[in-house]
VEXKOLVO-996983 format. One line per 4 residues: their letters; for each residue z, y, x of N, C-alpha, C. Coordinates in steps of 0.1 Angstrom, whole numbers. Layout:
a = Z:Y:X:Z:Y:X:Z:Y:X; ... .
END
This chain:
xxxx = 0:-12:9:0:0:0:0:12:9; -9:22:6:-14:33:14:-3:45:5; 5:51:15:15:64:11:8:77:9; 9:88:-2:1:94:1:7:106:-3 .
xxxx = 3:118:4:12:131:-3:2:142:-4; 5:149:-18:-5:160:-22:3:172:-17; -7:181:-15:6:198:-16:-3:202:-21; 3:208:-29:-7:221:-38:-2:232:-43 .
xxxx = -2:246:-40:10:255:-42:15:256:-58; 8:252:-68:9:253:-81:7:241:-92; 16:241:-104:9:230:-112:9:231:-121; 8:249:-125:3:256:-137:-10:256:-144 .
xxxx = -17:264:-146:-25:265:-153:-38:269:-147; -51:256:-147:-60:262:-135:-65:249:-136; -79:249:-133:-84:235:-134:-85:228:-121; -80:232:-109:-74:221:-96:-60:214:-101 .
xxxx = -50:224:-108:-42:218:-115:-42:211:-124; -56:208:-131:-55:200:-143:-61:183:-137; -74:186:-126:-80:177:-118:-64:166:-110; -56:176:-99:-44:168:-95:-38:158:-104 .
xxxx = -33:166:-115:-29:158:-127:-35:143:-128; -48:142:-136:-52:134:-136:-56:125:-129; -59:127:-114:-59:118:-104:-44:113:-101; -33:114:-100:-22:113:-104:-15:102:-112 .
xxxx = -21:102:-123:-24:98:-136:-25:86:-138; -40:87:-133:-51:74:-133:-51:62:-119; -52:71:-111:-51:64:-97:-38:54:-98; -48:39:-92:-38:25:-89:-29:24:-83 .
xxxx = -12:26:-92:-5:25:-86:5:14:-76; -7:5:-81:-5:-7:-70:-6:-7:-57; -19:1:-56:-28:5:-38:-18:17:-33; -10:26:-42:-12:38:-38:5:42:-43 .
xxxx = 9:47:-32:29:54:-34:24:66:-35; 23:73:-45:21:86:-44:32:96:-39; 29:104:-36:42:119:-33:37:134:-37; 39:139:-42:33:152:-48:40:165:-42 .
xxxx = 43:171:-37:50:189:-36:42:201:-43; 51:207:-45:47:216:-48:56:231:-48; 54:244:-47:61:251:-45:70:258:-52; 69:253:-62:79:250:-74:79:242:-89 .
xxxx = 88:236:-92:87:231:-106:90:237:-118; 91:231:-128:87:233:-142:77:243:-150; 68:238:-141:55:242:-145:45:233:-155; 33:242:-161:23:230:-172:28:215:-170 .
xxxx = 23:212:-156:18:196:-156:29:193:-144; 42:200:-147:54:191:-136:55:178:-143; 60:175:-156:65:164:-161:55:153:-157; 40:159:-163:34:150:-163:29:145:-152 .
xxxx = 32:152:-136:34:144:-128:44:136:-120; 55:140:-121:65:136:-121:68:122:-127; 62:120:-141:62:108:-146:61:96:-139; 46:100:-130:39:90:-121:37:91:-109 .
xxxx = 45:98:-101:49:106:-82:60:108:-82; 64:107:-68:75:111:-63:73:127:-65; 83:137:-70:78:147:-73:91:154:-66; 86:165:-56:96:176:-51:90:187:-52 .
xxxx = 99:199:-53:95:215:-48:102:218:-38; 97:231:-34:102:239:-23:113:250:-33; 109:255:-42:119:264:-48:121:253:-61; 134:256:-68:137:250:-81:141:261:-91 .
xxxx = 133:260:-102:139:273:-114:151:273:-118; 154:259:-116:171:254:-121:179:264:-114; 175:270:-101:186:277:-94:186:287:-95; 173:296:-101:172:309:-108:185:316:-113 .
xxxx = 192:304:-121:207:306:-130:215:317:-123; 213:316:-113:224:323:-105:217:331:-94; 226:340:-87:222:354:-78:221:338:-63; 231:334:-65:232:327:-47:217:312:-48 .
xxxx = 215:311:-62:198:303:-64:190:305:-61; 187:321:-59:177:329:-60:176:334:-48; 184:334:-41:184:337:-27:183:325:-21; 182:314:-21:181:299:-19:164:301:-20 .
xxxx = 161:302:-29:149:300:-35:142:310:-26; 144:323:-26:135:332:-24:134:329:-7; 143:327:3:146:322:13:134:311:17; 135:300:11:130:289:13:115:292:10 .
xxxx = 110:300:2:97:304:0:93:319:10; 100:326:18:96:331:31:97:320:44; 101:313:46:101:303:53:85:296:55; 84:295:39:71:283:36:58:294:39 .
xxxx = 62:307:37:51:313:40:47:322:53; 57:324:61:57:329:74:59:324:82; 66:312:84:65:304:97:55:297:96; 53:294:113:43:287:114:37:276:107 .
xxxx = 27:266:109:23:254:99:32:244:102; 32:245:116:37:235:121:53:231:120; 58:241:121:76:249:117:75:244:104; 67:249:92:72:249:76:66:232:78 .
xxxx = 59:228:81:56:215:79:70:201:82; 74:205:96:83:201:97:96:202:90; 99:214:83:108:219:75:112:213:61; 99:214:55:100:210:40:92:196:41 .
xxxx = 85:187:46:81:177:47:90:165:52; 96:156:42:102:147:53:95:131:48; 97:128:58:91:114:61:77:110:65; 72:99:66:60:97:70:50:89:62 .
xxxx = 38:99:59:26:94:55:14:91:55; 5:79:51:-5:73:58:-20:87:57; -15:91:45:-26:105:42:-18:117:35; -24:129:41:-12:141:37:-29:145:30 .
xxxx = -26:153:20:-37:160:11:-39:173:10; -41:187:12:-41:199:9:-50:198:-2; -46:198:-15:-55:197:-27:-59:213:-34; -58:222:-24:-70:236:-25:-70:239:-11 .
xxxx = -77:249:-13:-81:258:-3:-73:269:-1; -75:283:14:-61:287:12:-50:281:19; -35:284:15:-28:284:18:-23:269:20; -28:256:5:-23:246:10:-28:237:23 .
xxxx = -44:241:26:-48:237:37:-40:241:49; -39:254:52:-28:261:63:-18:252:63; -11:247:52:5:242:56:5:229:59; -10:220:51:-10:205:55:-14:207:65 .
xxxx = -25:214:73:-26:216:89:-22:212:102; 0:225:96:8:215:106:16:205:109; 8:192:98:14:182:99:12:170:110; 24:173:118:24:167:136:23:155:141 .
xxxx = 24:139:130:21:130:130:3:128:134; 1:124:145:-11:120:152:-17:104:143; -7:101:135:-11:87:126:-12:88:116; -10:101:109:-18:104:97:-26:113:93 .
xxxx = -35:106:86:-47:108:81:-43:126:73; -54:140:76:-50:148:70:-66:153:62; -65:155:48:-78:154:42:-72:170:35; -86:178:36:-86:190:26:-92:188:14 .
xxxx = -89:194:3:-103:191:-9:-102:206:-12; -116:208:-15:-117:225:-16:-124:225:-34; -122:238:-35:-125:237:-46:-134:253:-51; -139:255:-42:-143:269:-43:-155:267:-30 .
xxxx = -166:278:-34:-174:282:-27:-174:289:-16; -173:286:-5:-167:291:7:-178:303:11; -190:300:7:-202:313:11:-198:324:-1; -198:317:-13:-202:329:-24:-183:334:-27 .
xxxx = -179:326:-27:-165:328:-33:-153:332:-19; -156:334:-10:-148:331:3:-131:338:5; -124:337:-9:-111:346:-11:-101:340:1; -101:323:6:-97:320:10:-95:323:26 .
xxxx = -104:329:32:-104:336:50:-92:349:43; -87:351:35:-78:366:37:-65:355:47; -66:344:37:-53:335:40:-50:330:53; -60:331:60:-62:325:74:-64:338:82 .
xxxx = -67:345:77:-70:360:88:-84:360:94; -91:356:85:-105:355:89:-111:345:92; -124:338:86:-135:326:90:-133:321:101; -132:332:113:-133:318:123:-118:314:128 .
xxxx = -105:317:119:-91:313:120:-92:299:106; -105:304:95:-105:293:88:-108:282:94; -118:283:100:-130:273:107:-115:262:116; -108:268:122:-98:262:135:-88:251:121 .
xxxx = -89:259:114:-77:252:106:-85:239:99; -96:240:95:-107:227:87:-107:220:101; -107:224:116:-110:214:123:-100:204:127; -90:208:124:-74:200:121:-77:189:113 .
xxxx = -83:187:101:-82:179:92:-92:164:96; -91:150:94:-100:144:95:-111:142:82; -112:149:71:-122:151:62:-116:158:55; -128:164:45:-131:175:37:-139:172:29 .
xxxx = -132:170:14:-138:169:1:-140:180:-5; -154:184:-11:-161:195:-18:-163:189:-34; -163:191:-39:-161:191:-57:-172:186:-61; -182:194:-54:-194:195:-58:-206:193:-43 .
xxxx = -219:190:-48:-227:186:-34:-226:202:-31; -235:213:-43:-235:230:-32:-224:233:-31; -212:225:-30:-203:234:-27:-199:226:-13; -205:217:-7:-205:211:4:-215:217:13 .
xxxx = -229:217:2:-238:227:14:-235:242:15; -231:246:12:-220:259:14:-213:259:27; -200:247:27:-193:246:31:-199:244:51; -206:235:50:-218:233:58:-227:245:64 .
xxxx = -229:252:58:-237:264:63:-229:272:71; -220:272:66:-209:282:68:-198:276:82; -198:262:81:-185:256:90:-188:248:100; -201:241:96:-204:228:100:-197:218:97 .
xxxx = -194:210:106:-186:197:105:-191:185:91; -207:185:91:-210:174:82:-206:162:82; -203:159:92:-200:142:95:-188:140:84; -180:151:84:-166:143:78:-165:149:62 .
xxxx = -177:159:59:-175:165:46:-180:154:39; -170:153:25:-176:142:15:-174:149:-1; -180:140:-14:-184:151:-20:-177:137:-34; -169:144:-43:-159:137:-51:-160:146:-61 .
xxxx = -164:137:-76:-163:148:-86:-151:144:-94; -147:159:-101:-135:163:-103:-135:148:-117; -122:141:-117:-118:129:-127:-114:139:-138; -123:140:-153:-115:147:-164:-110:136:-174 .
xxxx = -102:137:-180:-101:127:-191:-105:131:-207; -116:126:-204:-128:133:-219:-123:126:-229; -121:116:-231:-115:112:-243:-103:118:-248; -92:122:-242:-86:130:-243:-89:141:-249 .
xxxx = -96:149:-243:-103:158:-243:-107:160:-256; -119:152:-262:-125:144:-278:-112:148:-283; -103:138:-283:-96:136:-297:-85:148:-301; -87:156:-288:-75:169:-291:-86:181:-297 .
xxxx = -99:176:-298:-108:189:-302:-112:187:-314; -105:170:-322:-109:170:-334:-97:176:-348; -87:182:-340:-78:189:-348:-82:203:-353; -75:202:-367:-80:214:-377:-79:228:-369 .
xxxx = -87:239:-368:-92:250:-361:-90:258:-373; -84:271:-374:-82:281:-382:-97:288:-385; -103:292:-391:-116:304:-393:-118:309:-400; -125:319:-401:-126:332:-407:-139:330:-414 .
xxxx = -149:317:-411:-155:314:-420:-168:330:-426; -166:338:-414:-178:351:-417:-190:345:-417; -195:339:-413:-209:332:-408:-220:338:-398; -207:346:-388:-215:356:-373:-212:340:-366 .
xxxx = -227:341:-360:-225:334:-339:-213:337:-334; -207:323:-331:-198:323:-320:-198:317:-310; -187:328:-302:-191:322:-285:-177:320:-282; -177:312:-277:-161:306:-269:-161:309:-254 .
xxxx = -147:313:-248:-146:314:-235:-138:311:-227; -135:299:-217:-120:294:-215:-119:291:-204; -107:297:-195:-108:296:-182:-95:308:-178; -90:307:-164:-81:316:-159:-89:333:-159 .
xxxx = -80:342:-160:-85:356:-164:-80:363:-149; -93:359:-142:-95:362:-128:-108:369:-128; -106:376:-117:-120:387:-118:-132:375:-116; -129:369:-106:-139:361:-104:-150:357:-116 .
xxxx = -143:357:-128:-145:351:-139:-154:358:-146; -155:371:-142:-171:378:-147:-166:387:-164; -153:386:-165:-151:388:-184:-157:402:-181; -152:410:-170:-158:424:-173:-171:426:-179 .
xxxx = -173:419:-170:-194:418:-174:-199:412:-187; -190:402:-187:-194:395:-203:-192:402:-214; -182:413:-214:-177:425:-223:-189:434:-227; -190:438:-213:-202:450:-211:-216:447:-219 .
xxxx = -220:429:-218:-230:426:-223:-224:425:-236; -215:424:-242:-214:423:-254:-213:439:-258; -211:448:-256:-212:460:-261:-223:463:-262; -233:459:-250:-250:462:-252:-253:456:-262 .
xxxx = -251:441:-268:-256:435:-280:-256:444:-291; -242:440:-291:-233:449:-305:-240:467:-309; -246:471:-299:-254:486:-300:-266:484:-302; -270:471:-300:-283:468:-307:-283:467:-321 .
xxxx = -274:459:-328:-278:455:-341:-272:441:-341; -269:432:-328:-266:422:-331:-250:416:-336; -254:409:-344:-236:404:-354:-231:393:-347; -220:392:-342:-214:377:-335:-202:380:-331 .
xxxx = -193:370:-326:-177:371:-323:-179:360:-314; -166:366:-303:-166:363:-290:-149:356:-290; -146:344:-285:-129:342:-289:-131:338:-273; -119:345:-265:-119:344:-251:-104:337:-249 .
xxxx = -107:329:-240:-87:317:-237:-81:317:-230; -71:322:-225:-68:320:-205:-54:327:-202; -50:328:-189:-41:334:-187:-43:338:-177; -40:350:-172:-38:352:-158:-39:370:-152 .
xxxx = -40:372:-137:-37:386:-135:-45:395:-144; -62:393:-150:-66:401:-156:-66:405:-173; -59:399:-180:-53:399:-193:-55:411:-194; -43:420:-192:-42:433:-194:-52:443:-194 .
xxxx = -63:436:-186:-75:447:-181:-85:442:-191; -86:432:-194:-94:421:-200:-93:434:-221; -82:430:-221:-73:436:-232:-81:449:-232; -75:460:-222:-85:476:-227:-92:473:-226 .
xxxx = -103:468:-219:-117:470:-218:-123:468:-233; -116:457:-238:-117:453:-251:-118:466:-260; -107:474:-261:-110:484:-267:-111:499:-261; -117:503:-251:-123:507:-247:-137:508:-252 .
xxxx = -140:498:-254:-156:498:-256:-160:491:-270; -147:494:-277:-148:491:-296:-153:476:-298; -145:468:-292:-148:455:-293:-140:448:-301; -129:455:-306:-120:450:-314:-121:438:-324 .
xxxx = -134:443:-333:-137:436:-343:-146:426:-337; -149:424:-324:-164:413:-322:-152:403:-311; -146:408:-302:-136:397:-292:-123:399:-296; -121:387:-296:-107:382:-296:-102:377:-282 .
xxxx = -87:383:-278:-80:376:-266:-70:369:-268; -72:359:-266:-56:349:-271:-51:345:-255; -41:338:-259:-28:336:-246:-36:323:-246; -32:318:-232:-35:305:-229:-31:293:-239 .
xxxx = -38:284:-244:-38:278:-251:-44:262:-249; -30:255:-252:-26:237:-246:-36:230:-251; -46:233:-266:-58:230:-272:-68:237:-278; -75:243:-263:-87:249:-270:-98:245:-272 .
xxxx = -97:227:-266:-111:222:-274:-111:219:-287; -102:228:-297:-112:225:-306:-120:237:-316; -112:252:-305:-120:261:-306:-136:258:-297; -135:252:-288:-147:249:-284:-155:241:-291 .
xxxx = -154:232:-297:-161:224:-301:-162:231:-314; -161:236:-318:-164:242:-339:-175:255:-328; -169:263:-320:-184:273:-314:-195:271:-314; -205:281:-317:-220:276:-316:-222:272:-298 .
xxxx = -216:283:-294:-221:282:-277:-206:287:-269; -207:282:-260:-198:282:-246:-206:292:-234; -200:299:-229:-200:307:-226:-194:310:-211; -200:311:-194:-190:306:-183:-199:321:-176 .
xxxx = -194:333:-174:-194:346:-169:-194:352:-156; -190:335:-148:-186:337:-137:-191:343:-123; -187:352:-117:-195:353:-97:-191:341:-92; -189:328:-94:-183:319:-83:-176:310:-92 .
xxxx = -181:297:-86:-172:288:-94:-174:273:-80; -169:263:-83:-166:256:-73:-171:240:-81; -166:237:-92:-176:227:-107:-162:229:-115; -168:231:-126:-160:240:-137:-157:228:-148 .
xxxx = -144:224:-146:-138:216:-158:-143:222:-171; -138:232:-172:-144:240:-183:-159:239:-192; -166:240:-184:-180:236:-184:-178:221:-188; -182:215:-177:-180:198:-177:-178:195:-198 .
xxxx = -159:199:-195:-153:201:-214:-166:204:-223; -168:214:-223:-178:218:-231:-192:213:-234; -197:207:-219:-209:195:-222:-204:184:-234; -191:176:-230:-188:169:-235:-184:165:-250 .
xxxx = -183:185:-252:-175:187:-267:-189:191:-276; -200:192:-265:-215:195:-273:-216:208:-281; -207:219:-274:-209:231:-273:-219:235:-257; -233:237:-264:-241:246:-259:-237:253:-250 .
xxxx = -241:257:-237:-235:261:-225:-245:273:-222; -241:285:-220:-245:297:-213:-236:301:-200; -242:298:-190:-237:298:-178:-243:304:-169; -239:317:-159:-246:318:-149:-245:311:-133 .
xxxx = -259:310:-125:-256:300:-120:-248:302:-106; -240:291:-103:-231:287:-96:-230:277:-92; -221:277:-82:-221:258:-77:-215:249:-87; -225:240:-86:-220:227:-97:-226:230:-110 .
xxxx = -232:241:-109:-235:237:-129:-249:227:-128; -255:230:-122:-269:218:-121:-266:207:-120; -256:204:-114:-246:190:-114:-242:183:-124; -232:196:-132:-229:196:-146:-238:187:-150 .
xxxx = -247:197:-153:-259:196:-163:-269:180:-160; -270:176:-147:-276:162:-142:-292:163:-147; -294:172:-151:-311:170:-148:-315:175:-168; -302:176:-174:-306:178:-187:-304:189:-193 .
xxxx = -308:197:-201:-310:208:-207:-298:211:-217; -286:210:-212:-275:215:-220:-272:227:-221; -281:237:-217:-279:252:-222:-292:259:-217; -286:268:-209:-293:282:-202:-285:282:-190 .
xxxx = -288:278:-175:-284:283:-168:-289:297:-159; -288:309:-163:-294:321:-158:-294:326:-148; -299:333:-141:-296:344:-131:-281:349:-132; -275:350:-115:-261:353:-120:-258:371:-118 .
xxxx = -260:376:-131:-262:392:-134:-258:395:-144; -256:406:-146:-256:413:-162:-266:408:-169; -281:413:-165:-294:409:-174:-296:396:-176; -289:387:-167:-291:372:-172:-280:367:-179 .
xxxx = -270:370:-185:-260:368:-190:-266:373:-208; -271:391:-207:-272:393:-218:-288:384:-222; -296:383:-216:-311:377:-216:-307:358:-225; -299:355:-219:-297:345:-223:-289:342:-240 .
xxxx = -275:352:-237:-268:355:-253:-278:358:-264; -286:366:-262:-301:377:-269:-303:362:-273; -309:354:-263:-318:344:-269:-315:333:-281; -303:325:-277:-298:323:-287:-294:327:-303 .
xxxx = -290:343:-298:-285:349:-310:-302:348:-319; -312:355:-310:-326:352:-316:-330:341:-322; -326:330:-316:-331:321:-324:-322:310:-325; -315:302:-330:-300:296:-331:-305:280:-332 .
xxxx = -319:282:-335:-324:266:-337:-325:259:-322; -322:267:-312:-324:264:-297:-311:255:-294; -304:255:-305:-289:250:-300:-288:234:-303; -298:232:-314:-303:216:-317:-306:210:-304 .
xxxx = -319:213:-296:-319:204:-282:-308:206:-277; -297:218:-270:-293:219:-265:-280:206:-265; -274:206:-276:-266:191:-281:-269:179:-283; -285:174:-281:-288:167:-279:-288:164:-272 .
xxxx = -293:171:-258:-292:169:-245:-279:166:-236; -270:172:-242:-257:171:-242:-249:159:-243; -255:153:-256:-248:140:-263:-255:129:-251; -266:132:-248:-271:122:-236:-262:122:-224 .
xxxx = -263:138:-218:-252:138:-206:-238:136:-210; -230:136:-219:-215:130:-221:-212:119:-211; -223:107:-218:-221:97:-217:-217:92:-199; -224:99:-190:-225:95:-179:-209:104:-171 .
xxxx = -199:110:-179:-184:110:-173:-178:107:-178; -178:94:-171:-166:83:-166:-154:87:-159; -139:87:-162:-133:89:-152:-127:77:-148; -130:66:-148:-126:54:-145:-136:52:-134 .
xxxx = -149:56:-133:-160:60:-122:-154:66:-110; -152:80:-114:-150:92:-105:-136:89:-99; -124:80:-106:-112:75:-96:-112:64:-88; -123:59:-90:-125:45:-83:-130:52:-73 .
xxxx = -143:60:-70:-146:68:-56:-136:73:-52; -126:80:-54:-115:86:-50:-106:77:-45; -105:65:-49:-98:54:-42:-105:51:-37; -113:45:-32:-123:41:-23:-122:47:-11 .
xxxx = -128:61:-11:-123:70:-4:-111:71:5; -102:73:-5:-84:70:2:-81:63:10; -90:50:7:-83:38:14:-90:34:26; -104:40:29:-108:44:39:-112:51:50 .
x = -103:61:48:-104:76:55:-95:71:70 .
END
């Protein structure tokens, strides 16, 4: 039995977080002692890994309770973030394992890095676009401080194949890059999307939108293009899902630009496939994406996909016509909405094409490579 330990700074809300989970989950726990960290608990999916891992944090909320917790806590997370890799590695890591995991990019790569055992195996998995998306060099102090720290690891999983040729263009090191797609559990997925959905029953086009409220995510833009619609003449409602630093901004812009009555912003929400699945189309806004659970969902829920392009959607998509993938712009965002809203009969192939591609994610597939993988590295 091969020991194995994840670090991931979070296990909130975010689809590397939902991907860990599930591999977690699913993965044989006969082959495999799992160990998970993270930098704190009682988050989304603590329980649910904790169920099936050895599960530790670096801070505990339990200790919050009190002033001398909190200084415990706050302590132990300047530690994890200012000392060296090799310091915090030895600090908060104890014991020995056959594979250590940094399951993002960023900071958890930096801290699995300094793990000083010469006999185990240290694997990154990235989840982002290293050319188009590259947030992660702030964390290292620059590309070629990133480049030193990927050369530490003995392989590197990419989500997606362009996000490997990315990775590649940018790093080198092909020999050890390998390419693992993210395990969702669609069935799952199905049967939480077939619960009753509230509606307003107006009979405007809707567009669904669900994901962390990160700039990256393009809502500005998607707004903008809906204000251009809306000054045309065109009638439709936009319901947007998520949580995160741009909410608040997300929020004015909304009414700034008299969007009141056409978008809705709701708080992150535990079942939004089944707002996705009752939508005509899905809707992914994004400058950068790395392969978008989101998307993926939405193939699967046979909501129609408007996406501009990014790494992984052609992947997504496997060769079949499950939407519009556009130019990644304003004009191809609104070019594409326009068309639909023009003609709504476009959304028949689009679900058909869709009901074809479902069929081919397996996550009993995609954890078997993942164990395979594991057990060979």
């Amino acid at each position: 039995m091969r020991s194995l330990l994840f670090f991931n700074e979070s296990l909130g809300y975010g689809g590397a977080e939902s991907v860990l989970t599930n591999i977690i989950e699913y993965i044989d726990k006969n082959r495999f002692d799992l160990s998970v960290l993270c930098e704190t608990d009682g988050e989304l999916h603590t329980d649910a890994v904790r169920a099936n891992a050895h599960f530790k944090s670096i801070a505990k909320k339990s200790r919050a309770a009190s002033f001398f917790g909190r200084a415990v806590n706050s302590g132990r997370m300047r530690l994890l973030k200012n000392a060296s890799p090799g310091f915090a590695h030895r600090l908060f890591v104890h014991g020995r394992y056959d594979v250590e995991i940094a399951f993002c990019e960023g900071f958890s790569a930096k801290f699995i890095s300094g793990s000083p055992d010469k006999r185990t195996k240290k694997v990154a998995w990235i989840h982002t676009d290293v050319v188009n998306y590259p947030w992660s060099e702030s964390v290292h102090g620059g590309a070629e401080n990133e480049k030193s720290c990927y050369e530490k690891f003995d392989a590197v999983v990419c989500v997606s194949q362009t996000m490997k040729d990315s990775f590649v263009k940018k790093y080198g090191m092909e020999q050890k890059v390998h390419v693992l797609y993210n395990p969702i559990d669609f069935d799952a997925v199905k049967q939480k999307s077939l619960e009753p959905v509230e509606t307003d029953n107006d009979g405007r086009f809707s567009f669904v939108m669900v994901g962390s409220l990160k700039p990256v995510k393009g809502y500005d833009r998607m707004l903008e293009v809906c204000s251009r619609l809306k000054k045309e003449g065109y009638d439709f409602k936009v319901r947007i899902m998520g949580s995160g630093s741009e909410y608040s901004n997300i929020s004015d812009l909304i009414n700034r630009l008299g969007l009141s009555d056409t978008v809705t912003l709701m708080e992150y929400q535990e079942n939004p496939y089944k707002y996705v699945r009752n939508s005509d189309a899905f809707v992914c806004s994004s400058y950068a994406e790395g392969y978008s659970t989101a998307v993926c969902e939405a193939v699967v829920l046979g909501a129609p996909v408007i996406t501009t392009e990014c790494s992984g959607m052609r992947e997504i998509f496997g060769g079949r016509e499950c939407g519009i993938i556009c130019e990644n712009s304003d004009d191809g965002l609104y070019y594409s909405m326009k068309k639909v809203l023009d003609d709504p009969s476009v959304l028949r192939h689009y679900k058909a094409e869709e009901q074809i591609r479902s069929a081919d994610f397996d996550i009993k597939e995609r954890i078997k490579k993942i164990e395979e993988f594991l057990d060979n590295i």
